[in-house]
C-alpha positions, 0 to 999 in steps of 0.5 A: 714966810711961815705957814701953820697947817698945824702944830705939828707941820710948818711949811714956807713960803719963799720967793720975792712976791707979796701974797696973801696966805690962808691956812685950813686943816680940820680932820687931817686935811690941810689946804693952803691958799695963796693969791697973788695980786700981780703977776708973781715972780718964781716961788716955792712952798717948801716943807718936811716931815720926820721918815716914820714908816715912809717906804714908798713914794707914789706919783703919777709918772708911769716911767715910760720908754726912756725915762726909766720907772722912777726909784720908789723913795729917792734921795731928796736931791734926785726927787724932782718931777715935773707936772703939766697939761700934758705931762702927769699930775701934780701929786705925789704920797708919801706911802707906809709899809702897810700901804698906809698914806703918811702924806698925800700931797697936791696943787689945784693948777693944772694949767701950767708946769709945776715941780715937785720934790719929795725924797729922803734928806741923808743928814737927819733922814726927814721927807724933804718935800716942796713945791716948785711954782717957776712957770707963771701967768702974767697975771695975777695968780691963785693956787690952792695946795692940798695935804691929806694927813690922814692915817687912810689906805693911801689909794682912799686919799690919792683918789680924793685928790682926784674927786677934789680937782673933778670939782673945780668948775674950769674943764669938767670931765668928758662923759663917758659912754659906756662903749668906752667900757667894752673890750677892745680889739687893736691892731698895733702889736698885731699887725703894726705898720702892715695893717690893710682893710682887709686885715682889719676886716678879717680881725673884725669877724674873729673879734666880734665873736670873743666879745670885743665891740670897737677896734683901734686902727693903729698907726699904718692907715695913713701916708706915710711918704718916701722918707718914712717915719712921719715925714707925712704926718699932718695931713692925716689922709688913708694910704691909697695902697692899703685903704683904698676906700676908706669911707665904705671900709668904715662903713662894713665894720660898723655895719657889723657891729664894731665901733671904729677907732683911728689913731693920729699923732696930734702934734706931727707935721712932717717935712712932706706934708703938703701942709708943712709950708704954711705951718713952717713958721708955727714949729717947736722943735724937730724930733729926730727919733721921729723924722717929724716936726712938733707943732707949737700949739700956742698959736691960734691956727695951729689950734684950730687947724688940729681940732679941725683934724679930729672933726674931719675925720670924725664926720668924713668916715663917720668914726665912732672916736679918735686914739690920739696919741703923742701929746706928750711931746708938745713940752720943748725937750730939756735944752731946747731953745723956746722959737718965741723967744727969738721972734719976740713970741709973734703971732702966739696968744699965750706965752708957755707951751703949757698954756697953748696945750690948755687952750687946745684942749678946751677948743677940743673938748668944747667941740666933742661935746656940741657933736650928735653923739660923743665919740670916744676919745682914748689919751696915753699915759703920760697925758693923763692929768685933770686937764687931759680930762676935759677932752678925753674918756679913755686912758690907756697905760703907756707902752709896755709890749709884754711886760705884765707888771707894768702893765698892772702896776701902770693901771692902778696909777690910772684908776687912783686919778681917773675918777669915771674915765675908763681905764684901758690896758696897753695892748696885749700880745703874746708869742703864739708857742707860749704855754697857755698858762702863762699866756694867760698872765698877761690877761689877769694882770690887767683885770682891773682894766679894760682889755685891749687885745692886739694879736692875729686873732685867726693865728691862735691856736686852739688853746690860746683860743679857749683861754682867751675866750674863757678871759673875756667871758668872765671879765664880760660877767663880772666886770661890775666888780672889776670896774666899779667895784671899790678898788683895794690895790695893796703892796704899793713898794712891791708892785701890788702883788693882790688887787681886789675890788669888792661890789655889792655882795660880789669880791674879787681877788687877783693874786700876783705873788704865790705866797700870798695869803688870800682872805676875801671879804665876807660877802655871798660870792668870792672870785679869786684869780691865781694869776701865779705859776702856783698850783695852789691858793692859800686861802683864810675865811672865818664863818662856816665851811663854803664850797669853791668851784675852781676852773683852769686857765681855759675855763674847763671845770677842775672840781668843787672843794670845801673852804673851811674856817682858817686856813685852806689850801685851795687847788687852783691851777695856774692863771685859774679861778676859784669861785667861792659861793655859800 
């Protein structure tokens, strides 16, 4: 079957079932509708567009530990990805070299695994793209798909993609509260496995004082038992040795003024777990890497007993949220017999695993919003999809120990499809001997986000003190526009060299690259970040002479300098700031 969006794009249709199509376009957006009265069989709607200016293909995979960062604009017979509840988005855009969208493309079912293709075909160099329809309910099925062709900065229609799925009724957003804006203090990298209560504690009293106001107890609070890894996973109970109290441990940080968090690997049960024998027969697969056994969420018990784990721990230590963490690993791993299949899916109440996750997180978040008070609920990157939504207000980027630009270019993958869910950066971490100035970089590299620290706080030194100090109070001041200003990443094909974000009369510049050429908006107060080993800005404003007060690294007052009309060459010292004011 052929569909016209328009005249000049033709999609089709191909698979065995009979449906009914409808076409809309008007102002350059296109939505496609198609309804199955019976359960279709495996389909595809398949399309392609001539390359003009396409240099870049934007999706929501952050290329995690691996999987490796996916090629910006592979091949059309590399392209594929794969979507679902608990793996990515389906969208993907088609970018210009202005960072223009060329195409922006999207599918309303985000309940179950929908594939995608969009690359460059070698004969005749058109975009080869299409979706992939070849996980279906056995029922009768509606799908919407949507096409932005407009010739908009191309984060403008990804995050209309994100405000389209946010309208659709069946799993509104969880609220998010405005604790889950605040900086965080997290004691993974810092202290990994080796964390105690009165490791926490001490970080708590240093936190507090730079402003923080929750902290994550990362993986290490709980049993773990003698074969290590996650061989205890499931019952989710403190290791006596480090946490021996528990509740009265919960009880005096928060008593302080900190929000505690604890982090669980949801789907885990290992071998030790005194609960394994009675979810022995309610398994996907085991991960060796792991030492630990995936549960198969399409069973209803398993169900209710994972969301009776985060309700327990949540009243019995009195926990102002959860990190709930590897939910990305209920998809079965490519070549991994499905269990049901073999015992003719007994005991399941849905068929795809996908289904199982769906139904998971609408028990979890139905429950998290009949609590007193919501708790704040933190999804990794990849789980960060529209459904994720529903049972989570924090993202935070995936993985990535000192690597600055992922961290950045993770970010910006979040905000574009996050809508109101707060945006955390991965945890941050530096060598204690690093020179400042280059520590530095790893905070201005996630301004964009909320920050989450995770060093020995009583370990820094006395300039790696000031810096971070300095960091936090001026995100703390202008966070309005870091977070809730209108956010303008450009340079998509190079990792984003210059964000901005603009509130009010209030911008703000991060530069990446040193040859950039910053020209911050017009508007009475200009922050711009040299987040650069540069010892200079090149700056360009129109209007009359202004007056920058410029700051190092560690906040120390370097001096005031005029910005003329044209082009200035601002002395901001490495990882400094400059604040332009009239």
């Amino acid at each position: 079957m052929i569909l016209n969006l328009s005249p000049e794009f033709r999609l089709k249709l191909t698979g065995e079932s009979k449906c009914a199509a409808r076409t809309e376009y008007a102002g350059g957006i296109g939505i496609v509708t198609l309804e199955f009265d019976a359960p279709p069989e495996p389909f595809a709607v398949e399309w392609r567009i001539p390359q003009h200016d396409i240099e870049f293909r934007w999706t929501s995979a952050s290329g995690k530990i691996g999987e490796g960062y996916q090629q910006f604009l592979p091949p059309s017979w590399h392209s594929r990805q794969e979507a679902e509840p608990s793996r990515h988005a389906p969208v993907f855009a088609l970018v210009g070299a202005a960072g223009v969208n060329r195409l922006t493309a999207a599918v309303s079912d985000c309940r179950h695994r929908v594939g995608f293709r969009a690359g460059i075909g070698e004969e005749g160099f058109n975009a080869e793209c299409a979706f992939l329809f070849d996980e279906l309910p056995a029922e009768p099925y509606r799908v919407q798909l949507r096409f932005d062709l407009r010739e908009v900065p191309f984060p403008e229609a990804v995050a209309a993609v994100a405000a389209w799925w946010e309208a659709m009724p069946e799993l509104p957003p969880l609220e998010t509260p405005p604790g889950a804006l605040e900086p965080v203090y997290s004691t993974w990298y810092g202290h990994h496995r080796a964390v105690s209560d009165e490791a926490v504690e001490r970080e708590v009293v240093s936190a507090l004082e730079y402003g923080m106001k929750t902290v994550i107890v990362d993986d290490g609070w709980q049993q773990t038992g003698s074969q290590g890894g996650y061989a205890f996973a499931g019952e989710w109970r403190p290791d006596m040795r480090r946490f021996p109290q528990m509740e009265r441990h919960v009880a005096r940080v928060r008593a302080s003024g900190m929000r505690y968090l604890l982090w669980i690997a949801l789907p885990f049960v290992g071998g030790e777990s005194r609960i394994f024998p009675e979810m022995r027969s309610k398994l996907l697969y085991f991960s060796p890497g792991l030492n630990t056994w995936i549960l198969d969420p399409r069973f209803p018990e398993v169900r209710e007993h994972l969301i009776g784990v985060c309700l327990r721990l949540l009243a019995e230590y009195r926990l102002d949220g959860l990190k709930i963490d590897f939910l990305d690993r209920f998809p079965l791993p490519p070549g991994t017999p499905d269990p049901a299949v073999a015992d003719g899916f007994v005991g399941r109440d849905c068929r795809t695993v996908a289904e199982g996750v769906h139904r998971l997180l609408a028990g979890l978040g139905g429950q998290l919003r009949r609590l007193p008070h919501l708790p704040l609920i933190e999804f990794r990157q990849d789980y960060i999809g529209p459904e994720m939504r529903h049972a989570a207000n924090i993202f935070r980027v995936t993985d990535c120990p000192g690597d600055r630009i992922a961290n950045r270019r993770r970010i910006v993958q979040l905000r574009l499809l996050s809508g109101g869910t707060a945006v955390h950066s991965d945890m941050l971490g530096w060598h204690p001997e690093e020179p400042v100035e280059s520590a530095i970089l790893q905070l201005w590299n996630v301004v964009f986000a909320v920050p989450q620290i995770s060093v020995s706080l009583g370990e820094l030194s006395a300039a790696h003190r000031r810096m971070l100090r300095f960091f936090l109070g001026f995100w703390e001041e202008h966070r309005h526009v870091f977070l809730h200003g209108t956010f303008r990443p450009e340079g998509a094909g190079g990792n984003y060299p210059q964000i901005s974000a603009v509130s009010g009369e209030e911008c703000a510049v991060a530069v990446y690259d040193p040859c950039r050429l910053v020209c911050p908006d017009a508007v009475p107060k200009s922050l711009l970040i040299n987040a650069t080993p540069a010892r200079e800005l090149a700056v360009g404003c129109q209007g009359e002479t202004r007056q920058a007060e410029v700051f190092d690294c560690m906040g120390e007052a370097v001096g005031v300098f005029p910005v003329r009309p044209g082009l200035s060459r601002l002395p901001v010292p490495p990882g400094g700031v400059a604040i332009i004011g009239k």
